[in-house]
C-alpha positions in Angstrom: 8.9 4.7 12.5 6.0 4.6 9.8 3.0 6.4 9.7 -0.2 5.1 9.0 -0.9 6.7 5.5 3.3 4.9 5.2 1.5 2.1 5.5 -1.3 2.3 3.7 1.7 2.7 1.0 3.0 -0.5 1.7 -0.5 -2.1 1.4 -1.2 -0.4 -2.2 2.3 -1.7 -3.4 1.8 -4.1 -6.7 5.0 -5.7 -6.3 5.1 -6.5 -2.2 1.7 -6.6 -1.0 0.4 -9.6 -3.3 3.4 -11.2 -3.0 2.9 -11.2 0.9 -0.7 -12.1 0.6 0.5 -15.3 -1.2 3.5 -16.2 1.4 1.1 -16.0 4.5 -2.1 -18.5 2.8 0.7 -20.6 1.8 2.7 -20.7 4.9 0.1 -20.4 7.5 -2.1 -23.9 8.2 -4.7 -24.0 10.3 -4.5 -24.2 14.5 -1.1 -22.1 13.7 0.1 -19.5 16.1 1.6 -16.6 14.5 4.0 -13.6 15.2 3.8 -10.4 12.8 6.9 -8.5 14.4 6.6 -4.9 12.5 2.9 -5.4 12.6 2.1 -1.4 12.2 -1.7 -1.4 11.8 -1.7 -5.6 12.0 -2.8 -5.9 7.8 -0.7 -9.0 8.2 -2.1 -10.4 11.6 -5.5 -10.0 9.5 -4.1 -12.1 6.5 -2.7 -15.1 9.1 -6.4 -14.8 10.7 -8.1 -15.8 7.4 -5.6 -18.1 6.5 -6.7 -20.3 10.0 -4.1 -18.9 11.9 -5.3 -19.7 16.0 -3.6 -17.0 18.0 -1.8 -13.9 16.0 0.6 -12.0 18.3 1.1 -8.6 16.3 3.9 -6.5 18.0 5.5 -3.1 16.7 7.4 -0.1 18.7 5.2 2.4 17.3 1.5 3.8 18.4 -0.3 2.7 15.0 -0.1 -0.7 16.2 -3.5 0.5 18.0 -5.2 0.9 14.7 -5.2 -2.9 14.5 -7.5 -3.4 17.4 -10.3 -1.5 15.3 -9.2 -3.4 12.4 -9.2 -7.0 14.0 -13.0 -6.2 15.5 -14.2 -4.9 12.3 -12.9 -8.5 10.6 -14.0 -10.4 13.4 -10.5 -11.4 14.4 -10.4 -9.0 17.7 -10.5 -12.8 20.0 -7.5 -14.2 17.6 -5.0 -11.4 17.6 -3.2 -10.3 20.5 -1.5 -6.4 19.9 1.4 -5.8 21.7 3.2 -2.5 21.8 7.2 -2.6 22.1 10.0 -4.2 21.0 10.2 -7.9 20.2 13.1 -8.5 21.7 12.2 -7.4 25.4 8.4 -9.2 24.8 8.1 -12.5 26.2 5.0 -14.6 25.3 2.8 -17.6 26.0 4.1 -19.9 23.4 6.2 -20.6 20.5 4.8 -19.6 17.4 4.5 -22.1 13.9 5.4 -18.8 11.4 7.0 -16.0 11.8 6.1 -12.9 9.4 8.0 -10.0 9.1 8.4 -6.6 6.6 11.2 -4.5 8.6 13.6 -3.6 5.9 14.1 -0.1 4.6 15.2 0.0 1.3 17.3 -2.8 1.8 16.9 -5.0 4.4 20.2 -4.2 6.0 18.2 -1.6 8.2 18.2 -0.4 11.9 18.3 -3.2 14.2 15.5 -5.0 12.4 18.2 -8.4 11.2 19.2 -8.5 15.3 14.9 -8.6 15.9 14.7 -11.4 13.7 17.7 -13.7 14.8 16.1 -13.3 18.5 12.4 -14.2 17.2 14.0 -17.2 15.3 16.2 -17.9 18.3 13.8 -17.4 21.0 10.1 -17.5 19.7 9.6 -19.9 16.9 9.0 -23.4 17.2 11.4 -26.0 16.6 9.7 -26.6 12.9 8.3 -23.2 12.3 8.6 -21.3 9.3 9.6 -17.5 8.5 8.4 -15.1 6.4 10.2 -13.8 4.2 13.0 -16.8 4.1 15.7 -15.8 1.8 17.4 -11.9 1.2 19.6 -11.1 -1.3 21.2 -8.0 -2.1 23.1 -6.7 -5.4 24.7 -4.0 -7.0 25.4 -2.9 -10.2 27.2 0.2 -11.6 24.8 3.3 -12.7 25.3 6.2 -15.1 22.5 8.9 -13.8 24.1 12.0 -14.5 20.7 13.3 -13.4 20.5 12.3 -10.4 24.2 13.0 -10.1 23.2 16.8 -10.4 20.4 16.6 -8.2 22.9 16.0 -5.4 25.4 18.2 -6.1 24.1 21.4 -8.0 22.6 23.4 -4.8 25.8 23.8 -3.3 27.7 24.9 -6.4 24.5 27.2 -7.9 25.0 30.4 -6.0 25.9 33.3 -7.3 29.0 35.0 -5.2 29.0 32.0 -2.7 31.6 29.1 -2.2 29.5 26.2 -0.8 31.3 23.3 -2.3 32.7 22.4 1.5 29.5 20.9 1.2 30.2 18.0 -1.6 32.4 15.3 0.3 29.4 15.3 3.3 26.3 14.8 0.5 28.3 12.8 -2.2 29.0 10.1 1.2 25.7 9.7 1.6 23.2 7.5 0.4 20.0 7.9 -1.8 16.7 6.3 -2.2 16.3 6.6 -5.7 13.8 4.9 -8.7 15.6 3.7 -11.4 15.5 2.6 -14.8 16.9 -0.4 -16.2 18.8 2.0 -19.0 21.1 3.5 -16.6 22.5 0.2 -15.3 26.0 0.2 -16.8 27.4 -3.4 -15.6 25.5 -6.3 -15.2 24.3 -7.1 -11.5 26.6 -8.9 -8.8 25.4 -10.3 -5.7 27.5 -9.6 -2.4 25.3 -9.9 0.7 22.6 -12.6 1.5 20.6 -13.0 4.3 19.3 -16.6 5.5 16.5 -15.7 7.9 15.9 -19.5 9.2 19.7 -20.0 9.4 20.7 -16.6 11.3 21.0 -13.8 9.3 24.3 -11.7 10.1 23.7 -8.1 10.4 27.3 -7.0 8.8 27.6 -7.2 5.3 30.5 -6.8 3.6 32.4 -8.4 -0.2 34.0 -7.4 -3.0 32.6 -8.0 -6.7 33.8 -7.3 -9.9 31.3 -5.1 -12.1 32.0 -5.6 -16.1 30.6 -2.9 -17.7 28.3 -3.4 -20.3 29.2 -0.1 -22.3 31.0 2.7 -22.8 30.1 5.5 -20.8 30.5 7.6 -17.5 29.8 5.8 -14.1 28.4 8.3 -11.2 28.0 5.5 -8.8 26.6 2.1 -7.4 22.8 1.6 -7.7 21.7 -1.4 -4.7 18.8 -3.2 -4.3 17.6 -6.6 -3.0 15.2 -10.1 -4.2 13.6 -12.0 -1.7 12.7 -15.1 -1.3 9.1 -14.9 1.1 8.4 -18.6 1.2 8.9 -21.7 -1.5 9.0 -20.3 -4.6 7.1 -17.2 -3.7 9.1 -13.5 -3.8 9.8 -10.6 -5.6 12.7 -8.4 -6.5 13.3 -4.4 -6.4 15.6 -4.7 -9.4 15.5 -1.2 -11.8 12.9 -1.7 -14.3 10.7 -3.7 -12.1 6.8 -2.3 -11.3 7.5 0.7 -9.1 7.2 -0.5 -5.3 7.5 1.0 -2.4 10.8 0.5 -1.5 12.9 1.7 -4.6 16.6 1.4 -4.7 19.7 2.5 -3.4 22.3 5.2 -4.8 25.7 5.3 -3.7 27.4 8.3 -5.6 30.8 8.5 -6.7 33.1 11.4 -5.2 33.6 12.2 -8.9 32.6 10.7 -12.3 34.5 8.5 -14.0 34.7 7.6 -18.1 34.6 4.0 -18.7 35.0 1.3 -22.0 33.2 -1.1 -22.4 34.5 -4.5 -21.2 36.1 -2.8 -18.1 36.4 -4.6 -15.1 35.6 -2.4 -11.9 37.0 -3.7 -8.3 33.5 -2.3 -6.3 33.8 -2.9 -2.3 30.2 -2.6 -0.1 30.0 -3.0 3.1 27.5 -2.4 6.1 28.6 -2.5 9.8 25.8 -2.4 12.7 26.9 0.2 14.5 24.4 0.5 17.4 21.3 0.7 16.0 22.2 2.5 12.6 24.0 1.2 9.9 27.8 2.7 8.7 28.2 2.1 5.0 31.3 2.2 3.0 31.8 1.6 -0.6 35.3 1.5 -2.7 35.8 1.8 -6.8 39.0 1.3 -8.0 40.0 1.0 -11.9 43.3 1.2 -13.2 44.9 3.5 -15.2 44.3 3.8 -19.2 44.4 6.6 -22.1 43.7 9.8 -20.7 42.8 8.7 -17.6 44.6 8.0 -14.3 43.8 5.0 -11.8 40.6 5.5 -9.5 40.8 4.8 -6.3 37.6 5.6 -4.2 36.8 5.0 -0.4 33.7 6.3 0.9 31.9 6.0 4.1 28.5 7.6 5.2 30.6 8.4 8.2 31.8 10.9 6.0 28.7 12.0 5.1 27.6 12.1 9.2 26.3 9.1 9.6 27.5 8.9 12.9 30.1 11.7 14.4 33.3 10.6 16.0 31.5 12.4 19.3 28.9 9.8 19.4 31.1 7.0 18.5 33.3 7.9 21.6 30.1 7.5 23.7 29.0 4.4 22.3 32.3 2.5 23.1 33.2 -0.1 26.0 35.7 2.3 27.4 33.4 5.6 28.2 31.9 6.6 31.4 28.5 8.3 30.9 27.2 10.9 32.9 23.9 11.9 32.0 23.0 15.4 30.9 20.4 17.9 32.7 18.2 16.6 29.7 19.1 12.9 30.7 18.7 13.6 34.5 14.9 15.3 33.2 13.8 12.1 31.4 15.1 10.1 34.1 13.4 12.3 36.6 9.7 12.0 34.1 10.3 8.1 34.3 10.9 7.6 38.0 7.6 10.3 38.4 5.3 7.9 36.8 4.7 5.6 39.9 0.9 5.9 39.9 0.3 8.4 42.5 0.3 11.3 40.3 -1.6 12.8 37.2 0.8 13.6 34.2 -0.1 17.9 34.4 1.3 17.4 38.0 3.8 15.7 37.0 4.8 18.3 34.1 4.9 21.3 36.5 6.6 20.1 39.0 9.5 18.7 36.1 9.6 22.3 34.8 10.4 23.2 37.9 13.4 21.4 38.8 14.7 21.8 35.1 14.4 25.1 34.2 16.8 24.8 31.7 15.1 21.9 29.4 12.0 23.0 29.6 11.2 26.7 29.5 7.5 26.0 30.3 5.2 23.8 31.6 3.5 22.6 28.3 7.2 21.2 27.1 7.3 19.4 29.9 4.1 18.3 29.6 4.7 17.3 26.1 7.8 15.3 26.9 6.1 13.2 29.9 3.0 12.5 27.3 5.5 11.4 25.1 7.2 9.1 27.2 3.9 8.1 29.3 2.5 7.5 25.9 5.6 4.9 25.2 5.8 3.4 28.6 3.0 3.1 30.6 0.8 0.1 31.1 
């Protein structure tokens, strides 16, 4: 999901890395057992190590987790941390660990299936009095006048000369932004509507509706999100507008059209996030009644609109469908049943571009596929 120089990103942040740094010497005691789930290159499995942490158990999906083995020897750590490549869900381990440390939100932390990762780790792998890092989410939303960054989205598709592209606006203007803001564009004070309490269960679906008083007169082009968290005791940060840039930035839900406001006006704003799989379907409403020279506004947006997910895939993620796999399916399948241990992976390619022809053209993208997948799965 990340790549290293991602996280080297992530480390440099002024706003999230300290803060972090400060959680895990405050939360971790010594003779702990810790599990870093998102561990990427295991910078956190390090921190729990000098804190006095006894036994680290860093686990993330993705290949830079291997990075951390050359990290833990050159800190002297390599006997203390245990890298594990996959998803937390499906690893079982040892023991129950005394903290739990986690970063696997997005922008917000409503993001993928990392919420369902954590309710199993707090479920299934902490100890009955352990602690989690972070402890507390909360996200909020305010209304935002960026006529800027209004036009960034829309412009392209109604700049050309001689060409009619604006088929294109409904799809890009239900979609959603990562975006720096400043505080000057906030146009209504802030309203939370979702919060996530890690060491209570945190539910993945989010979904309220807040009334946003604007502040002043002006022209809304949409919401502006973002979230504070609470890492452990009093320690956290927030991603508010006008906060030290950080590497997570905020989110910008535009508006299927502008709308002129007074100040004082009361804005009915509905957010809401469903899980769908693993990727998130958002949908936010704006309505406003009618005044001078201007008729009620009624907006309901969805990134399903946008092509978040296409009714196509939805019908084959449902209870009711019977799948049949592809040739594509049936070649994967075929790459996965081939890796028994008898035969070398170039074998293995040629004879897989062999019985499909069709997905793979050659024997080097077969051979690319299998690395992939030999690269994922095998011991």
């Amino acid at each position: 999901m990340y790549t290293l120089d991602e996280f080297g990103e992530m480390v440099g942040d002024p706003v999230r890395f300290p803060a972090y740094c400060e959680a895990i010497a405050r939360a971790v005691r010594p003779g702990d057992s810790v599990i870093d789930i998102g561990s990427g290159p295991g910078v956190f499995a390090l921190l729990a190590c000098k804190a006095g942490a006894r036994k680290v158990y860093a686990i993330d999906t993705e290949s830079v987790v291997e990075f951390g083995r050359q990290f833990a020897a050159d800190n002297g750590f390599a006997d203390r941390i245990e890298f594990l490549r996959g998803d937390s869900r499906q690893i079982l381990l040892p023991e129950r660990a005394n903290v739990i440390v986690s970063d696997i939100r997005g922008a917000l932390p409503l993001f993928g299936p990392g919420i369902r990762a954590l309710n199993d780790a707090r479920h299934r792998l902490l100890a009955e009095s352990g602690r989690m890092i972070p402890e507390r989410d909360v996200l909020l939303a305010a209304l935002i006048e960026a006529p800027k960054k209004y036009d960034e989205i829309i412009a392209p598709w109604k700049s050309v000369p001689g060409l009619d592209l604006e088929a294109a606006l409904p799809v890009v203007l239900n979609t959603m932004y990562k975006r720096h803001c400043k505080p000057e564009l906030l146009i209504s004070e802030a309203q939370e509507w979702h919060a996530l309490e890690y060491m209570r269960g945190a539910n993945p679906k989010a979904g309220k509706t807040v009334h946003l008083v604007t502040t002043r007169k002006g022209i809304v082009h949409g919401f502006m999100l973002w979230f504070a968290t609470r890492l452990f005791g009093e320690i956290g940060f927030s991603t508010r507008p006008g906060t030290q840039d950080n590497v997570y930035g905020q989110i910008f839900l535009p508006l299927l059209k502008p709308v002129e406001v007074d100040e004082g006006e009361e804005i009915c704003a509905g957010l809401h996030a469903d899980l769908i799989g693993a990727d998130y379907i958002w949908r936010w409403e704006f309505k406003t009644g009618a005044r001078a020279g201007r008729e009620a506004v009624d907006y309901r947006q969805s990134t399903f609109q946008g092509g978040g997910i296409s009714p196509s895939s939805l019908r084959k993620r449902s209870g009711e469908f019977v799948p049949v796999l592809s040739e594509a399916g049936l070649a994967e399948r075929w790459l996965l049943m081939a890796m028994d241990g008898k035969a070398p992976l170039e074998q293995i390619a040629v004879k897989a571009s062999e019985q499909f022809p069709h997905t793979f053209s050659r024997p080097e993208d077969a051979f690319r596929r299998a690395g992939e997948l030999s690269d994922r799965y095998s011991r």
